[in-house]
N, CA, C and O atoms as a GROMACS GRO file, in nm:
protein
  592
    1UNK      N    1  13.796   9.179 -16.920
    1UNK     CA    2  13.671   9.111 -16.890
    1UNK      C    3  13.683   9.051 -16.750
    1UNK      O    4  13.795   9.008 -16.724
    2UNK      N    5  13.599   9.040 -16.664
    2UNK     CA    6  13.623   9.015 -16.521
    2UNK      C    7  13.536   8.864 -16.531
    2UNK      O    8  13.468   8.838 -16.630
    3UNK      N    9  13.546   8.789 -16.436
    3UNK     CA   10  13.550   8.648 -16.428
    3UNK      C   11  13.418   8.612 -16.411
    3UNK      O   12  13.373   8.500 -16.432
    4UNK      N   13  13.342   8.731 -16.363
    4UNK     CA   14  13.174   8.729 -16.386
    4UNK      C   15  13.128   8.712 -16.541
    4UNK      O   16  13.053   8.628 -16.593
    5UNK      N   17  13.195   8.812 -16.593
    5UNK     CA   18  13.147   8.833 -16.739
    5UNK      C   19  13.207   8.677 -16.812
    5UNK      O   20  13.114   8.620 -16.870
    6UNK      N   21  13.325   8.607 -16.820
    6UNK     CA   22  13.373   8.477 -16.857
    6UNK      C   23  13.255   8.395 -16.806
    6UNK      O   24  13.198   8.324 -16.888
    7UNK      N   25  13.211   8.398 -16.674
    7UNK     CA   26  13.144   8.286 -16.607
    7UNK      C   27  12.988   8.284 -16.679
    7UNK      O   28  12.909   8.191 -16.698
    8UNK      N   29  12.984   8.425 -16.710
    8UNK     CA   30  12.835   8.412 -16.813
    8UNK      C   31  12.870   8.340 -16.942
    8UNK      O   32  12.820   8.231 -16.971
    9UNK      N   33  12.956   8.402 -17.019
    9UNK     CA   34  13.012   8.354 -17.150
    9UNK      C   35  13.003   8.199 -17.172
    9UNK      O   36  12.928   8.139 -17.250
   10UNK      N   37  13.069   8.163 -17.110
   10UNK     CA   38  13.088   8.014 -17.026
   10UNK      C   39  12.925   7.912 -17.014
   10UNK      O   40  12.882   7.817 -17.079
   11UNK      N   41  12.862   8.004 -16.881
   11UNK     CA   42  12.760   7.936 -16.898
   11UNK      C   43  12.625   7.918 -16.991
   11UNK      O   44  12.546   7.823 -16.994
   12UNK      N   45  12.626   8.078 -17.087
   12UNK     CA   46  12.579   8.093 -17.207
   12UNK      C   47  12.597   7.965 -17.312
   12UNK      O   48  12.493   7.922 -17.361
   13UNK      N   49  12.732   7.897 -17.353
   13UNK     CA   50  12.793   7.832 -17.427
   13UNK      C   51  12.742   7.670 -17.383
   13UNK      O   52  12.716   7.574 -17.456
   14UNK      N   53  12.738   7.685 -17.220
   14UNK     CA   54  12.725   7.576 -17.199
   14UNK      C   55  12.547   7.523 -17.249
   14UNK      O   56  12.491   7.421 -17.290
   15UNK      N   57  12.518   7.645 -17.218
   15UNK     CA   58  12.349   7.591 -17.195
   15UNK      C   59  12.297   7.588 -17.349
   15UNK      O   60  12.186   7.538 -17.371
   16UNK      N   61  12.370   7.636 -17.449
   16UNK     CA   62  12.379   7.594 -17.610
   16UNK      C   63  12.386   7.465 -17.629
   16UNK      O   64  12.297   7.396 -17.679
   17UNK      N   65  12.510   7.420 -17.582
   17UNK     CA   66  12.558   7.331 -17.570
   17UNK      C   67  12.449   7.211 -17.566
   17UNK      O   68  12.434   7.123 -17.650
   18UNK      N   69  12.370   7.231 -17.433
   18UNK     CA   70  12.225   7.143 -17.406
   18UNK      C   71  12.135   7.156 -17.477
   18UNK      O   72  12.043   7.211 -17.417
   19UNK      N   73  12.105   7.127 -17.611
   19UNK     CA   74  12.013   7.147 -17.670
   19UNK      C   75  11.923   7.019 -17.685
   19UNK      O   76  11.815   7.046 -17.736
   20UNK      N   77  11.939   6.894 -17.656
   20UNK     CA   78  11.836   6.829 -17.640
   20UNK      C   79  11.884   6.748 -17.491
   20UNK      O   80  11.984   6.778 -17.425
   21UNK      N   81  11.796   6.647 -17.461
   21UNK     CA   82  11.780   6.584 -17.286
   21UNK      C   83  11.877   6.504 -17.290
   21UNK      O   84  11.916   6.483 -17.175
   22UNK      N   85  11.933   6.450 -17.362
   22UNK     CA   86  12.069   6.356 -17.414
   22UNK      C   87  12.186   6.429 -17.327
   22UNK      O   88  12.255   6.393 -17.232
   23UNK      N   89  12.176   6.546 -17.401
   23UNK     CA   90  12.288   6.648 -17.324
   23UNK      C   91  12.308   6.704 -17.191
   23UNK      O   92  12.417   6.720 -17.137
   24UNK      N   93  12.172   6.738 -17.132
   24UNK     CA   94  12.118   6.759 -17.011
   24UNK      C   95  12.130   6.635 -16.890
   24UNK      O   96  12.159   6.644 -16.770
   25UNK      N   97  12.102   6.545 -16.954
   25UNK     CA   98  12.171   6.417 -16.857
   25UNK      C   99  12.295   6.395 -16.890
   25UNK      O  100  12.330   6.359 -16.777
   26UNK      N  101  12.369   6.389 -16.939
   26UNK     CA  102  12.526   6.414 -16.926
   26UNK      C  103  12.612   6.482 -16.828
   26UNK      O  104  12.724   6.448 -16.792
   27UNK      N  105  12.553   6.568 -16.795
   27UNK     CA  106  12.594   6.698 -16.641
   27UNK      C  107  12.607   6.613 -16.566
   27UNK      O  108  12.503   6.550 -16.548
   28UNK      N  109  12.714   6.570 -16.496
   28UNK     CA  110  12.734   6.523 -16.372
   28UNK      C  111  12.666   6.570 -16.221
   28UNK      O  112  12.627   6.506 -16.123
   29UNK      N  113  12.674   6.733 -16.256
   29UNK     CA  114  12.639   6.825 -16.088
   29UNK      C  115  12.474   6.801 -16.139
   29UNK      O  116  12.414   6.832 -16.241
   30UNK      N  117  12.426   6.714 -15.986
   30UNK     CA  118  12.299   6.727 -16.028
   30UNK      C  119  12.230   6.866 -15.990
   30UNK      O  120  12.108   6.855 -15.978
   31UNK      N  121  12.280   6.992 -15.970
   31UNK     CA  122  12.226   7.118 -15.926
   31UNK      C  123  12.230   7.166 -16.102
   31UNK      O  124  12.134   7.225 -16.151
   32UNK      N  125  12.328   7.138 -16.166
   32UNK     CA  126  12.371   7.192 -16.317
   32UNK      C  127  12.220   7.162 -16.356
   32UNK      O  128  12.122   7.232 -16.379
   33UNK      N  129  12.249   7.019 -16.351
   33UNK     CA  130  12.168   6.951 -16.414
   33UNK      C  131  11.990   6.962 -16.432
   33UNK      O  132  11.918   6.957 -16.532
   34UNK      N  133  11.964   6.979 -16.299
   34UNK     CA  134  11.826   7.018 -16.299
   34UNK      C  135  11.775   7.186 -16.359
   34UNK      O  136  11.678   7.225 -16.424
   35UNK      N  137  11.895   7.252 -16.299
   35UNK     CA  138  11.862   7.349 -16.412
   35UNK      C  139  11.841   7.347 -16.538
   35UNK      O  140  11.736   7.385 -16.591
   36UNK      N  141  11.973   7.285 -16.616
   36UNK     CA  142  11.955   7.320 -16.740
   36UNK      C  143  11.805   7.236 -16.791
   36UNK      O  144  11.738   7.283 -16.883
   37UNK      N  145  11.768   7.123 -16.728
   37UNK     CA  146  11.667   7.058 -16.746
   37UNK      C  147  11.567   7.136 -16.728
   37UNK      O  148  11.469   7.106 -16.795
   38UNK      N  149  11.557   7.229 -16.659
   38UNK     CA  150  11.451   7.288 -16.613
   38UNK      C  151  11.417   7.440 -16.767
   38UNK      O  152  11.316   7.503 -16.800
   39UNK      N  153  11.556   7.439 -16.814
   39UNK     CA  154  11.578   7.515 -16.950
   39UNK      C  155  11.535   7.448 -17.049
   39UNK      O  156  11.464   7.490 -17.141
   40UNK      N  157  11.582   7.326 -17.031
   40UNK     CA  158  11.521   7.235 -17.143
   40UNK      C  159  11.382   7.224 -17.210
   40UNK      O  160  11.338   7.217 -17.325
   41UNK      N  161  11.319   7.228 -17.044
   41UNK     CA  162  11.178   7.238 -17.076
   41UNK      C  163  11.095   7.317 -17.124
   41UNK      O  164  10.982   7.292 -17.166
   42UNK      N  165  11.174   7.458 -17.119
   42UNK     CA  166  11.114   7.587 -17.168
   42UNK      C  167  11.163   7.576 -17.284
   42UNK      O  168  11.100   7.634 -17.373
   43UNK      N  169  11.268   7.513 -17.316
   43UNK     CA  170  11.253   7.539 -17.523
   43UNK      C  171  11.193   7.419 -17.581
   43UNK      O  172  11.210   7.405 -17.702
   44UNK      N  173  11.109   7.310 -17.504
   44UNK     CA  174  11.095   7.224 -17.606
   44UNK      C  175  10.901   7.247 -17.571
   44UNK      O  176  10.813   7.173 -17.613
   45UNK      N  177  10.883   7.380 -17.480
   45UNK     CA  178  10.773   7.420 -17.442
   45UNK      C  179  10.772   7.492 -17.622
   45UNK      O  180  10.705   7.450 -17.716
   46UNK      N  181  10.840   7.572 -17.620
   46UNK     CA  182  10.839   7.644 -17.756
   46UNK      C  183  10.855   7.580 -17.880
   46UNK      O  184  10.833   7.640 -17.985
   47UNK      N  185  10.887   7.474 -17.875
   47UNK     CA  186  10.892   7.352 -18.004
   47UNK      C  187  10.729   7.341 -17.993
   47UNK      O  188  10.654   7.384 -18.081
   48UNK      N  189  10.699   7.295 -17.908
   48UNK     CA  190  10.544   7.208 -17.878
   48UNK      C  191  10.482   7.354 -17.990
   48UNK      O  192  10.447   7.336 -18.106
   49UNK      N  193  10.481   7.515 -17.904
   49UNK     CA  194  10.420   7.563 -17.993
   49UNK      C  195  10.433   7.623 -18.126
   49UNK      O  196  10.358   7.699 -18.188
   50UNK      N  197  10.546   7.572 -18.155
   50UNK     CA  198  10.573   7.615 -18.322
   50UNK      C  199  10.526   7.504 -18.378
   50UNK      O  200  10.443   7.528 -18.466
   51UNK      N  201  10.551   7.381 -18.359
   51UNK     CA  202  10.499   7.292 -18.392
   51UNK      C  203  10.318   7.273 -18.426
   51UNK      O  204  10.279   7.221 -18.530
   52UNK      N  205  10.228   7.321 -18.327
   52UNK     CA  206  10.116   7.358 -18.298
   52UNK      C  207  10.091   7.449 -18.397
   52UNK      O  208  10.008   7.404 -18.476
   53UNK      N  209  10.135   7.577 -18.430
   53UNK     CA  210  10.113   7.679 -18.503
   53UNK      C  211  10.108   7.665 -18.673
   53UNK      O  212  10.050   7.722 -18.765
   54UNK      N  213  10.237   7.516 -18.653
   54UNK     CA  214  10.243   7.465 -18.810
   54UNK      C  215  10.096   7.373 -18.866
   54UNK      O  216  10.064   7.350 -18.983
   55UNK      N  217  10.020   7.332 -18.733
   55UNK     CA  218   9.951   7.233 -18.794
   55UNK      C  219  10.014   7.053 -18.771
   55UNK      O  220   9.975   6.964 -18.846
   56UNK      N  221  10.075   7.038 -18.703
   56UNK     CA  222  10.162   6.944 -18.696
   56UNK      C  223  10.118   6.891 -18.531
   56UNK      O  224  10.180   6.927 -18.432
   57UNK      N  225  10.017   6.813 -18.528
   57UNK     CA  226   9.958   6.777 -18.390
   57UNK      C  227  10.067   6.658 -18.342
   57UNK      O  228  10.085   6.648 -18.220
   58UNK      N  229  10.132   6.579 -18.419
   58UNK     CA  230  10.251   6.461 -18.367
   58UNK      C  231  10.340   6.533 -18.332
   58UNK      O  232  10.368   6.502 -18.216
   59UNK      N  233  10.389   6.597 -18.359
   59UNK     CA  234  10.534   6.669 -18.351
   59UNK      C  235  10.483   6.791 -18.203
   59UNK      O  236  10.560   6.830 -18.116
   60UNK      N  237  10.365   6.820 -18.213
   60UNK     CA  238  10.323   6.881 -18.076
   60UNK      C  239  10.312   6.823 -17.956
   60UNK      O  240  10.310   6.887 -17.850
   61UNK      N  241  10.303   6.684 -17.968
   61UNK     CA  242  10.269   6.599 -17.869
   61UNK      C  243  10.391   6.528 -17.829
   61UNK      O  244  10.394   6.463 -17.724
   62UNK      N  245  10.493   6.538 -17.909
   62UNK     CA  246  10.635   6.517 -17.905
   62UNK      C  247  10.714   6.569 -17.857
   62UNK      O  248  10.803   6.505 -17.801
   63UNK      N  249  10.713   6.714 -17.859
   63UNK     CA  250  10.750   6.822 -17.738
   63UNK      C  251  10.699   6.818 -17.632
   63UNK      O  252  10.757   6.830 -17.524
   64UNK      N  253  10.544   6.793 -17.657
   64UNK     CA  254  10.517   6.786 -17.480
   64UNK      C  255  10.558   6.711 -17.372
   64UNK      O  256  10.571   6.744 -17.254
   65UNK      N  257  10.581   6.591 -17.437
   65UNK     CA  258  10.631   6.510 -17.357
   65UNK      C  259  10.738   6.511 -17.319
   65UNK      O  260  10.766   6.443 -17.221
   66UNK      N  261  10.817   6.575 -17.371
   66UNK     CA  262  10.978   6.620 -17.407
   66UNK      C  263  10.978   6.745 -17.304
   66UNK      O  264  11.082   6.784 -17.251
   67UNK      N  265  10.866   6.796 -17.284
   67UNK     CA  266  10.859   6.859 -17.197
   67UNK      C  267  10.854   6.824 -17.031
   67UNK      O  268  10.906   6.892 -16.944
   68UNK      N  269  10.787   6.713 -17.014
   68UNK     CA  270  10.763   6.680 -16.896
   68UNK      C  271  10.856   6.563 -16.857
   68UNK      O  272  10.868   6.518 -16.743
   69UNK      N  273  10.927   6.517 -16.980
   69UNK     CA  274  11.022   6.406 -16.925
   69UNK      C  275  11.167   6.583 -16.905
   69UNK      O  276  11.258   6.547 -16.831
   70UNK      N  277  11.176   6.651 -16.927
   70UNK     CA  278  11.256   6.738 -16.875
   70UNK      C  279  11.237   6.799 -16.731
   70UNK      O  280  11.324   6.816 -16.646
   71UNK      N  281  11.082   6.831 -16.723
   71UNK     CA  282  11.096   6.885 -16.586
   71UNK      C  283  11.088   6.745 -16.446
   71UNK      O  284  11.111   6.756 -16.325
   72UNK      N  285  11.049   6.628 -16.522
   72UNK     CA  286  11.088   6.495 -16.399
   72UNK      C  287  11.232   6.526 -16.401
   72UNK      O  288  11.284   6.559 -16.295
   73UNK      N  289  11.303   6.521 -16.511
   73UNK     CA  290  11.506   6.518 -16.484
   73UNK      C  291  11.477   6.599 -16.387
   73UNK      O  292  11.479   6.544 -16.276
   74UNK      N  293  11.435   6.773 -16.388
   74UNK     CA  294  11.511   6.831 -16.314
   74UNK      C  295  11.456   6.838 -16.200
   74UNK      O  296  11.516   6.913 -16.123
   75UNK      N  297  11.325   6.767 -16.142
   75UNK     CA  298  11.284   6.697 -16.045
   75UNK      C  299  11.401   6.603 -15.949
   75UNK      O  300  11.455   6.634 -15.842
   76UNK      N  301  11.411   6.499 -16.020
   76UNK     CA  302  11.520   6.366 -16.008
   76UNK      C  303  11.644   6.422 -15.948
   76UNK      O  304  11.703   6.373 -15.852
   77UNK      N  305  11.682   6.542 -16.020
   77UNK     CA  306  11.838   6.618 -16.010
   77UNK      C  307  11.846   6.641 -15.907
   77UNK      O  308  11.949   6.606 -15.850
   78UNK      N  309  11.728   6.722 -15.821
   78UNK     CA  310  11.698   6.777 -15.707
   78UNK      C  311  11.713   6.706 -15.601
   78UNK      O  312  11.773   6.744 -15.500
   79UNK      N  313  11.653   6.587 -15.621
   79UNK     CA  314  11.609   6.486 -15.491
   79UNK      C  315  11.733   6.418 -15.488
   79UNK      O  316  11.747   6.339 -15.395
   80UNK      N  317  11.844   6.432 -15.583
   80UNK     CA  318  11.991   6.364 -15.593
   80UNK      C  319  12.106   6.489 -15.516
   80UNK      O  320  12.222   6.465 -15.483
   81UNK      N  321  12.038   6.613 -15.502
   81UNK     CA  322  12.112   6.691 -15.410
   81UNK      C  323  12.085   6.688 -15.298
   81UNK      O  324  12.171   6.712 -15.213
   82UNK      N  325  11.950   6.656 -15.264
   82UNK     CA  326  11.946   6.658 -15.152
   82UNK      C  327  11.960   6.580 -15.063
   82UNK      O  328  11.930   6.595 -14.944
   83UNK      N  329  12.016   6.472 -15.125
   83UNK     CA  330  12.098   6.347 -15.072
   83UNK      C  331  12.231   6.430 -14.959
   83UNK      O  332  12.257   6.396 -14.844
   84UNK      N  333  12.293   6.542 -15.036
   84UNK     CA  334  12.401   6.543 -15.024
   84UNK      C  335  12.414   6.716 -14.927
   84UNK      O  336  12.516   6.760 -14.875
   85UNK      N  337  12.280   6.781 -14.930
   85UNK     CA  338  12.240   6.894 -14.819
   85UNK      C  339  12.073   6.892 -14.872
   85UNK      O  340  12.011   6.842 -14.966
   86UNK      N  341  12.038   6.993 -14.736
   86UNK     CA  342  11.956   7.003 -14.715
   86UNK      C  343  11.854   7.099 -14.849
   86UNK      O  344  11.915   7.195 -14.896
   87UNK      N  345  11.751   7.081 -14.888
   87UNK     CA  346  11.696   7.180 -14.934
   87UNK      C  347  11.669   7.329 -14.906
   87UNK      O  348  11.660   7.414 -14.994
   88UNK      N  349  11.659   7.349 -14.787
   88UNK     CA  350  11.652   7.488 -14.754
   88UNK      C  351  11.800   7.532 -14.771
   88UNK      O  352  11.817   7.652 -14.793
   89UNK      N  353  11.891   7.466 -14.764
   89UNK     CA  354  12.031   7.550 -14.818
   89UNK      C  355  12.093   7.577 -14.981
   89UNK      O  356  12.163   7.659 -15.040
   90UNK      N  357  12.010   7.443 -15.010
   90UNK     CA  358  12.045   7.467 -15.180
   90UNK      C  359  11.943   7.625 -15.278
   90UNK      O  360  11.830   7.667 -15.304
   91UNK      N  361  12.058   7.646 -15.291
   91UNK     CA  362  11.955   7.796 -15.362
   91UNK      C  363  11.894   7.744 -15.506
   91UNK      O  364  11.804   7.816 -15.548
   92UNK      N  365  11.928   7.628 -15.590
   92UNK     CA  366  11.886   7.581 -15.682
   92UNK      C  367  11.772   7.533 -15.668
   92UNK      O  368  11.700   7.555 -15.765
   93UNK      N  369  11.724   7.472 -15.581
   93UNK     CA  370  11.586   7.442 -15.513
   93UNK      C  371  11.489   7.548 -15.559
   93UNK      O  372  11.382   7.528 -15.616
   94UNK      N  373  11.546   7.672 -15.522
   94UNK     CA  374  11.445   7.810 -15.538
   94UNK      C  375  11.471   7.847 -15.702
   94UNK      O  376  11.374   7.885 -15.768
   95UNK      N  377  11.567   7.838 -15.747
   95UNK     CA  378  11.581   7.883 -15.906
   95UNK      C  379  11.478   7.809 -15.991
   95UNK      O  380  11.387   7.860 -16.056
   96UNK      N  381  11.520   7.628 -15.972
   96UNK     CA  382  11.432   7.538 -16.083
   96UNK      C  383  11.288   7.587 -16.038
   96UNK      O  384  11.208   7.631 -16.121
   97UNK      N  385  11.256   7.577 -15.897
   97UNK     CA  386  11.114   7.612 -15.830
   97UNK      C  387  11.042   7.748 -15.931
   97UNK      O  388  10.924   7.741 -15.966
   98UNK      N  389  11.125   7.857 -15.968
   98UNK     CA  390  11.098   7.973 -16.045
   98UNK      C  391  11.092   7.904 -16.170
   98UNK      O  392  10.985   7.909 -16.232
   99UNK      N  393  11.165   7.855 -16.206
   99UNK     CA  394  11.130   7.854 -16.397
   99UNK      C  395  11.013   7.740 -16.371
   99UNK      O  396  10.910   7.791 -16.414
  100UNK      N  397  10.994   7.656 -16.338
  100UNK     CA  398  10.857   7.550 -16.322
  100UNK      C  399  10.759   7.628 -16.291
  100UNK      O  400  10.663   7.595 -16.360
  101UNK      N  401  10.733   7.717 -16.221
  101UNK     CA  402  10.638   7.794 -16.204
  101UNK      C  403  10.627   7.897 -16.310
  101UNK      O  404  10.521   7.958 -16.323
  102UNK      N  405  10.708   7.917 -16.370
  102UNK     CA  406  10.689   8.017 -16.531
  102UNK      C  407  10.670   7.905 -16.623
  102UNK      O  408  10.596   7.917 -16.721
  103UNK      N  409  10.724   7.810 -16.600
  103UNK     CA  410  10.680   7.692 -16.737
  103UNK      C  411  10.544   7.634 -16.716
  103UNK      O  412  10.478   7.597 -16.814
  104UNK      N  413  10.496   7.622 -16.589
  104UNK     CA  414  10.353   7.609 -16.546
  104UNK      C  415  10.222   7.757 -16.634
  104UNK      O  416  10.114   7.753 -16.694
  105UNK      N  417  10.307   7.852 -16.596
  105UNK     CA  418  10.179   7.962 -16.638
  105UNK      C  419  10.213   7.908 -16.813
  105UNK      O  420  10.128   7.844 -16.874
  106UNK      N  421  10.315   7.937 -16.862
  106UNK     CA  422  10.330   7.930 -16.976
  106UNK      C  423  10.235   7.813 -17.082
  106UNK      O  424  10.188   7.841 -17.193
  107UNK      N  425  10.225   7.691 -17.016
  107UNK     CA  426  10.183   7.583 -17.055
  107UNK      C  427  10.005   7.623 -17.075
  107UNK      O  428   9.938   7.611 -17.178
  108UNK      N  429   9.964   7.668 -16.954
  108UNK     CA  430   9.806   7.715 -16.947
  108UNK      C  431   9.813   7.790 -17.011
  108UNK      O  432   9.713   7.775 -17.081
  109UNK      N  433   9.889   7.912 -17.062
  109UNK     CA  434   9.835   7.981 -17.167
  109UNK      C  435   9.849   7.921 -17.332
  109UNK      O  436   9.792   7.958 -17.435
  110UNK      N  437   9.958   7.807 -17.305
  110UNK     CA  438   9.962   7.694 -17.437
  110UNK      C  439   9.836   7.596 -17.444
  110UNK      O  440   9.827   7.512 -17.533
  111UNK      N  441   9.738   7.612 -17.343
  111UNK     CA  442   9.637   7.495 -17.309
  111UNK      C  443   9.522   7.591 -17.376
  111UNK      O  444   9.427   7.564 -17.449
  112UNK      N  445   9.570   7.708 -17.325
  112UNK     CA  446   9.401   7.809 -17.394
  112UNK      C  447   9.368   7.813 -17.542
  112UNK      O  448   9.258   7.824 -17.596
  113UNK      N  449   9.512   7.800 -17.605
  113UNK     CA  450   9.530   7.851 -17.719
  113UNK      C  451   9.482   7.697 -17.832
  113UNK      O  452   9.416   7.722 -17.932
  114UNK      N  453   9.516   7.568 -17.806
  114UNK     CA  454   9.520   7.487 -17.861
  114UNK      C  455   9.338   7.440 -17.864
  114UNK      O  456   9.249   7.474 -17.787
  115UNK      N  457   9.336   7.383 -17.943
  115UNK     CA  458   9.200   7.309 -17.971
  115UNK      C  459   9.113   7.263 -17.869
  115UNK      O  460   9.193   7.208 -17.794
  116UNK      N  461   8.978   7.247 -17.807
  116UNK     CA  462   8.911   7.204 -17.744
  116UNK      C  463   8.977   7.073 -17.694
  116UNK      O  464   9.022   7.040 -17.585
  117UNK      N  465   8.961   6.983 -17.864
  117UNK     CA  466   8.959   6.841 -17.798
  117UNK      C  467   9.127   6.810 -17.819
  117UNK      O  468   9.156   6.694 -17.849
  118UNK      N  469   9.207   6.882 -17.809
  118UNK     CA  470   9.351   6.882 -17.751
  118UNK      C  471   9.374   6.917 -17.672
  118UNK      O  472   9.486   6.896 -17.627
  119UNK      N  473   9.294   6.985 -17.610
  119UNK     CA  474   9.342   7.032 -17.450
  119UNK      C  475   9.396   6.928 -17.346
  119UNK      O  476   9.473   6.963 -17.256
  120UNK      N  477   9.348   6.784 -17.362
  120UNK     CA  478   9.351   6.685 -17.234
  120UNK      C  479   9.521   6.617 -17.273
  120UNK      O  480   9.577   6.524 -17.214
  121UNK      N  481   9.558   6.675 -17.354
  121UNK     CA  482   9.735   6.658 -17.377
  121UNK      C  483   9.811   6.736 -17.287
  121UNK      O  484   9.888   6.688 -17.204
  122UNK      N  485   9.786   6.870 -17.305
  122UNK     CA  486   9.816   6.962 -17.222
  122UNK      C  487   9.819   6.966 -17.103
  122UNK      O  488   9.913   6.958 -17.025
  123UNK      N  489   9.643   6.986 -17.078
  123UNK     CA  490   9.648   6.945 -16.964
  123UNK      C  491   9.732   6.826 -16.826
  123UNK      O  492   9.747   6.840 -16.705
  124UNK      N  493   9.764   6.734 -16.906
  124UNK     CA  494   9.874   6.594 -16.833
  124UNK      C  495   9.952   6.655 -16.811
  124UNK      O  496   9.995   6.645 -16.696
  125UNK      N  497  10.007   6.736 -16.885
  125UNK     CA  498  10.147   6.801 -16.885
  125UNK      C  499  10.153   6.883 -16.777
  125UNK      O  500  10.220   6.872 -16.674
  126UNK      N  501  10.049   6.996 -16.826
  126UNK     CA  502  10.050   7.085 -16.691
  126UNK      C  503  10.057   7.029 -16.541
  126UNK      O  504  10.141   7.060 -16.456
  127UNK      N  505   9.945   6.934 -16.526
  127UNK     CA  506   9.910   6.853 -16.395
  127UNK      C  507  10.083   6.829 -16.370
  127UNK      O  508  10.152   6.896 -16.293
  128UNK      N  509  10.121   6.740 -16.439
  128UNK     CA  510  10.241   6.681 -16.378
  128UNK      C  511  10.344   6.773 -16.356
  128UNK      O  512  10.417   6.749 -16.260
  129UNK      N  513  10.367   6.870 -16.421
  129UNK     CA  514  10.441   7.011 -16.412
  129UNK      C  515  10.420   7.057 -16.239
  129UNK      O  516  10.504   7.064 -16.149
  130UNK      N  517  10.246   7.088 -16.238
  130UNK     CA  518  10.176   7.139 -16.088
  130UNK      C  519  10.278   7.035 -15.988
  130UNK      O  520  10.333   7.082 -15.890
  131UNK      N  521  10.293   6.900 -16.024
  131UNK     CA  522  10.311   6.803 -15.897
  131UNK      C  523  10.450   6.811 -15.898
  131UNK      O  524  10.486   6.770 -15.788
  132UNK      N  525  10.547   6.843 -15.965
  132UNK     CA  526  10.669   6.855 -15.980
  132UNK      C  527  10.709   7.002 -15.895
  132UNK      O  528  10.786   7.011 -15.800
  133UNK      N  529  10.664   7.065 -15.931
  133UNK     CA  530  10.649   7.208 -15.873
  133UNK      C  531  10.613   7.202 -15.707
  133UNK      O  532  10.675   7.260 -15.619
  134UNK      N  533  10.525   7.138 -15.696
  134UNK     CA  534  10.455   7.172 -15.501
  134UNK      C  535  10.542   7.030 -15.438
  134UNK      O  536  10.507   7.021 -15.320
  135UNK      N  537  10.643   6.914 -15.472
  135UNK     CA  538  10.694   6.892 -15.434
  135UNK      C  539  10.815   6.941 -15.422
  135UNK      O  540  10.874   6.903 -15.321
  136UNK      N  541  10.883   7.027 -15.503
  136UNK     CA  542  10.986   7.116 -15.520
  136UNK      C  543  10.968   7.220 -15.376
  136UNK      O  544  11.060   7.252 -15.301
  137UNK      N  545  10.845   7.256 -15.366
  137UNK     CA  546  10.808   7.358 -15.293
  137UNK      C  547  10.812   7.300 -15.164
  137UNK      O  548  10.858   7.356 -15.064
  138UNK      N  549  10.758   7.182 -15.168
  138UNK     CA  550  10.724   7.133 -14.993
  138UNK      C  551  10.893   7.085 -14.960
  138UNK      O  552  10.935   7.092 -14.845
  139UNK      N  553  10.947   7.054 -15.031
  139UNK     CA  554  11.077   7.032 -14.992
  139UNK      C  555  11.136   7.173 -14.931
  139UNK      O  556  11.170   7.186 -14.813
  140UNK      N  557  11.140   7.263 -15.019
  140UNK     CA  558  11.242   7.384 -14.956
  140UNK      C  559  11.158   7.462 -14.759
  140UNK      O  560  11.199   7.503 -14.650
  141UNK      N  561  11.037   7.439 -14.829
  141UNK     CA  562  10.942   7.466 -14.693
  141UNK      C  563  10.905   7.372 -14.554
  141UNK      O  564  10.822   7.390 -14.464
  142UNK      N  565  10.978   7.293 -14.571
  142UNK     CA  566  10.936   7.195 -14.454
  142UNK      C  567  11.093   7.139 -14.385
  142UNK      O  568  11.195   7.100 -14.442
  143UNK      N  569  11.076   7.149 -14.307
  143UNK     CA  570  11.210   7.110 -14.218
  143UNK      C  571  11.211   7.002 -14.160
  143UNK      O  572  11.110   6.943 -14.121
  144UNK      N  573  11.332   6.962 -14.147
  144UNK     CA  574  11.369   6.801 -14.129
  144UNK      C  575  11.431   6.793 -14.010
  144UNK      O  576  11.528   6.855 -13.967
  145UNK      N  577  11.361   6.705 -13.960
  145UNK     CA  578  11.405   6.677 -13.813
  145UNK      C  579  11.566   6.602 -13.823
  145UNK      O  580  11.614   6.539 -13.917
  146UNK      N  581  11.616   6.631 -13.708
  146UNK     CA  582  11.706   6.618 -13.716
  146UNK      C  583  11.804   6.490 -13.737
  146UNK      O  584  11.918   6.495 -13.784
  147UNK      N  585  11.726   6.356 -13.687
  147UNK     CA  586  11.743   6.222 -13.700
  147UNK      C  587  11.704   6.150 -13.815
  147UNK      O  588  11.698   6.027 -13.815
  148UNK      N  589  11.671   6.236 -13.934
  148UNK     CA  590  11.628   6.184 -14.042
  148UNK      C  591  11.789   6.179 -14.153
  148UNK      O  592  11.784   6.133 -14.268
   0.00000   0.00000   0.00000
């Protein structure tokens, strides 16, 4: 087995491992960290809709939020690397930036599906998802003068 294939194994195990935000803030590397947070959010996106599917509107609204207090972590994580380099060098910048933007479409098609007058749950979520996302974005896209 070559050290690629271990390093998946490995990080497979690890990201098990994170199964709720408890765990996800535990990661020391805040680059780990915002990822797996950024994972986080996509399975507790999928709680919200099993939950939803059961009939279970508390327990939907429980994920959601669970949702968006995951993608602030991996917000937070970000702005704690870039303490330490620049955004345009961190390639994690561009990874979390990808799954927020798939957890963004994902959510609107979780917004279509749910009830009229449940939509304005969703909707928060999404919004704050959008603002998490285009600051993610204006970070990797905008360059920093040099005296900053």
């Amino acid at each position: 087995m070559t050290t690629s294939g271990v390093g998946l194994i490995l990080l497979l195990a690890g990201m098990a491992y994170a199964s709720d935000l408890d765990a996800v803030k535990a990661e020391p590397d805040p680059n780990k960290r915002a990822e797996l947070a950024a994972d986080q959010a996509d399975r507790d996106l999928d709680a919200a809709r099993t939950a939803w599917q059961a009939g279970d509107w508390d327990k939907t609204q429980a994920a959601l939020n669970q949702v968006k207090e995951a993608a602030e972590l991996a917000g937070a994580s970000l702005q704690q690397t870039d303490k330490q380099q620049q955004p345009r060098n961190n390639r994690h910048y561009k990874t979390v930036e990808m799954k927020l933007r798939n957890l963004i479409r994902r959510v609107d098609a979780f917004r279509l599906e749910v009830d009229y007058d449940q939509r304005d749950t969703v909707n928060q979520v999404e919004t704050r998802l959008q603002d998490l996302h285009d600051k993610i974005l204006d970070a990797v896209m905008t360059k920093r003068r040099k005296n900053e």
